[in-house]
N, C-alpha and C positions, 0 to 999 in steps of 0.2 A: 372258627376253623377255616373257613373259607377267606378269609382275610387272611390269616396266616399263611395260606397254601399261594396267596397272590403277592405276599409281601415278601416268599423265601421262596422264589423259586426255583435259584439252586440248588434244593436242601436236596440230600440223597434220600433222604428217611422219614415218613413221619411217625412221629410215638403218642399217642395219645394215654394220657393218663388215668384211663378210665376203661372199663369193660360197657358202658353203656353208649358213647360216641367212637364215632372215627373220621378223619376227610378223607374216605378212600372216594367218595362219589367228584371230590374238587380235582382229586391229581390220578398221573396214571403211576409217581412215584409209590414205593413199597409204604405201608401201612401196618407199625406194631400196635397193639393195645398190650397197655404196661397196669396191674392192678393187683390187688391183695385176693380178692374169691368172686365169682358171680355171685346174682342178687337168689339165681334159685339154689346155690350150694347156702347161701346162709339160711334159706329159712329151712332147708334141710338138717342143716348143722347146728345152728344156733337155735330158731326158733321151734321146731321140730313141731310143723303143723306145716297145711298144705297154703299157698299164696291164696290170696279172694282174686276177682276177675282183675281187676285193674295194677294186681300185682302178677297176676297172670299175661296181660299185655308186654308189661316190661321185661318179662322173662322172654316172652317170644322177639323180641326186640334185640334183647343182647344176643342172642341165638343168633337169629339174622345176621347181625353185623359180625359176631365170630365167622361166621361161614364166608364173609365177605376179607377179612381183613386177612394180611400175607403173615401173620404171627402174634401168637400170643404168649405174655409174661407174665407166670404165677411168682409170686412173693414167698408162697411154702409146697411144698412138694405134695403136699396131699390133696391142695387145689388142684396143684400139678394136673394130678393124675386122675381126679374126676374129670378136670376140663378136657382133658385130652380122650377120656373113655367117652363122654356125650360122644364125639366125633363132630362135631361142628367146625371146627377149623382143626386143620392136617399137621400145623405146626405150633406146636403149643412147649413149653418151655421153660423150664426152671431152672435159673442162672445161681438161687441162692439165693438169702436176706439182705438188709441194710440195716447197718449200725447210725443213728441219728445220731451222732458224737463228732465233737469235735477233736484233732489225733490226741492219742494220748501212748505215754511212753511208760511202760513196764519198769518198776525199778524194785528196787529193795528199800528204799523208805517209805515207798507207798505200801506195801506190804506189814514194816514195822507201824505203820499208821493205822493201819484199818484192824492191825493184832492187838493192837494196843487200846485200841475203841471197844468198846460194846454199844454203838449203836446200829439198829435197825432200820432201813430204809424201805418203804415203802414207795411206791409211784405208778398212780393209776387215774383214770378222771372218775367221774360218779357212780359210771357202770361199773366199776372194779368195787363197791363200798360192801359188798358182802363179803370179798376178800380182807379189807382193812378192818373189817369188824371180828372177824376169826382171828386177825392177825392180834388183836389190841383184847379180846379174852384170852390167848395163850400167854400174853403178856401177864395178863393179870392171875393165870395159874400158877405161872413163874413167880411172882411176888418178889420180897426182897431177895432173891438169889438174882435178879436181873440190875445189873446197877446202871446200865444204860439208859439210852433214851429211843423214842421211836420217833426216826423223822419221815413225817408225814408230805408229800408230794401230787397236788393234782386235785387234792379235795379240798373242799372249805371247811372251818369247823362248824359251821350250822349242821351240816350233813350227817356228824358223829355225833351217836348218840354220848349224853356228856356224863353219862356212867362210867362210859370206857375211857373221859381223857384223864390223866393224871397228870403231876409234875414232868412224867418221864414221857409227857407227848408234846408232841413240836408239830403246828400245824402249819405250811406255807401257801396251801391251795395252789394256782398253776404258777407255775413261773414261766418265761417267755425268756427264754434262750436269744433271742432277737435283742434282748435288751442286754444288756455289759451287766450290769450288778445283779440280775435274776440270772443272764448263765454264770456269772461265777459264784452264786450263792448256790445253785444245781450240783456243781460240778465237786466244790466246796462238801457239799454234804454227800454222795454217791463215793468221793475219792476217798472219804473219812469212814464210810461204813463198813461194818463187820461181814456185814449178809444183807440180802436184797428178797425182801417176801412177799410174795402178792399167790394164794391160791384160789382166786376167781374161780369158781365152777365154768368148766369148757372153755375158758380162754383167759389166759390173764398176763398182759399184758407184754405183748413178744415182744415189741420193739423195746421199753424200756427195759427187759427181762436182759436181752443180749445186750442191751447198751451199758449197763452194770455188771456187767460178765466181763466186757471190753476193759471196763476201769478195776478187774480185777479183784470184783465182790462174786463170793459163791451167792447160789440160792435158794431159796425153798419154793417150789413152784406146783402149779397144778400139772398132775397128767395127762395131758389133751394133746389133741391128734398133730397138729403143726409142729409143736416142739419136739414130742416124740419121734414125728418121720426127719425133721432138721437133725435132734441129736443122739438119739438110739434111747433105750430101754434103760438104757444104767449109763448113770453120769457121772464124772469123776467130780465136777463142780460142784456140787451141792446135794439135793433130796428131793425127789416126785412125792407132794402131798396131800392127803384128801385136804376138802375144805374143811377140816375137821381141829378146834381149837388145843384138846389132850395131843393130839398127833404133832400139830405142829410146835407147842410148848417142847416135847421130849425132842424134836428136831434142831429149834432154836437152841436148848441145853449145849444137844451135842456138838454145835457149830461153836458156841461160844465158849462152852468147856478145852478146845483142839489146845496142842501145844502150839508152839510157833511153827516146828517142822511141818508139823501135819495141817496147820491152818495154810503157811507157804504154800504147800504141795498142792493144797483145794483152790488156791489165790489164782496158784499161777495155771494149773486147769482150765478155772474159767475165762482168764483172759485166751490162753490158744483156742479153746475152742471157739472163740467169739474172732479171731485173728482176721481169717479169710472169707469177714463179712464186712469188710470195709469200702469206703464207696472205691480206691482206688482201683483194689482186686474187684468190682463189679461192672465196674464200666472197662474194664479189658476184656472180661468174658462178654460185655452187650456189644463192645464193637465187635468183636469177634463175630457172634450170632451174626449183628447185621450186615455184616460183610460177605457172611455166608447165602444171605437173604437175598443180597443185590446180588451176587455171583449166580446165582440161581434164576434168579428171572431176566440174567442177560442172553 
């Protein structure tokens, strides 16, 4: 950081991508920290036990440097509004999510395409496998009434247990969008899918969750606190579901059961809701913020 602060130093801004560094000690320029939650909201939230000493350290650390730095940027509005309630830093600030996608354009063949599939998509990495494992017994409660397949994204098949694979499972483990034939085998299979399911207890998987909202797949999702404060209590795109395999089988039914009107109507739902998370809308409202930021400390 300190190389950078020597190497740019016209920069009007510095943003660090992280809640635990910053170079506000290199420049007297403004200093954002840009991150998804502090390290003591997760063990809050996710781990739900208190830190030991040397994770108690790092807590007071981040602390520290919020108090120091001229703004901070939550990813979901519920970090939002913890970070802003500690009171450690004055300006804290939720612009909204980001869509990892690359643009994609709304049509009616993509819509005739994914009505006319019964495939399921899933997309998670290994911590999401108690979700894919609910996902792949609803499958198997459904039997032959599911004539699809379930493509599997982000895990390997070592990982599943091989009760649950069948014909009707397609495993790819990660692909790497970086590369040309893994994003378009991604992209390939998300734009093809019917529904996109992942219910992870406590978190399951936001960014890929709205990035197949974008491409216009409903979903079946966990209840938890980020996507709830992002998209309200009742969602026209798809189903809030326990991790629960009877609950999500009679959900999948009802998804793959829709007519075309009513699958359209849930289609196109998901993609507006997902619209005004794009990187183009996000970095007009970040400059905006940091324009605000400089105006402020001139």
């Amino acid at each position: 950081m300190k190389i950078a602060v020597q190497k740019y130093p016209q920069t009007d801004v510095f943003i660090s991508i992280s809640f635990s560094f910053h170079p506000k000690k290199y420049t007297d320029k403004p200093v954002l920290m840009f991150c998804d939650w502090t390290y003591d909201y997760y063990f809050q939230y996710f781990q739900h036990r208190k830190p030991d000493f040397l994770e108690t350290q790092e807590i007071r650390n981040q602390h520290q440097l919020q108090s120091t730095a001229d703004g901070l940027l939550a990813l979901f509005p519920d970090t939002c509004k913890y970070i802003s309630d500690q009171g450690y830093c004055k300006n804290v600030f939720y612009l909204g999510n980001v869509i990892n996608s690359e643009t994609f354009n709304a049509t009616n063949e993509t819509v005739m395409e994914k009505f006319n599939s019964n495939d399921i998509v899933f997309i998670g990495a290994d911590k999401y496998l108690p979700g894919l494992i609910t996902l792949l017994q609803a499958v198997q409660i459904l039997g032959t009434a599911f004539k699809g397949r379930v493509q599997i994204i982000g895990i390997n098949k070592d990982k599943i247990p091989s009760s649950l694979l069948s014909d009707k499972t397609r495993v790819y483990g990660y692909l790497d969008k970086s590369s040309v034939s893994e994003r378009n085998r991604y992209y390939d299979i998300v734009n093809k899918a019917k529904v996109f399911v992942n219910t992870n207890p406590r978190w399951s998987s936001f960014s890929a969750s709205l990035e197949a909202m974008y491409h216009m797949t409903p979903i079946i999702t966990t209840h938890y606190r980020s996507f709830i404060e992002t998209f309200g209590e009742n969602i026209k795109f798809g189903y809030y579901s326990e991790n629960d395999p009877t609950e999500v089988s009679i959900l999948l039914r009802r998804i793959l059961n829709l007519n075309l009107t009513e699958y359209k109507k849930m289609s196109l739902a998901a993609h507006d809701a997902a619209t005004s998370f794009t990187w183009p809308v996000y970095i007009d409202k970040l400059e905006n913020k940091i324009q605000s930021i400089i105006d402020k400390g001139k």
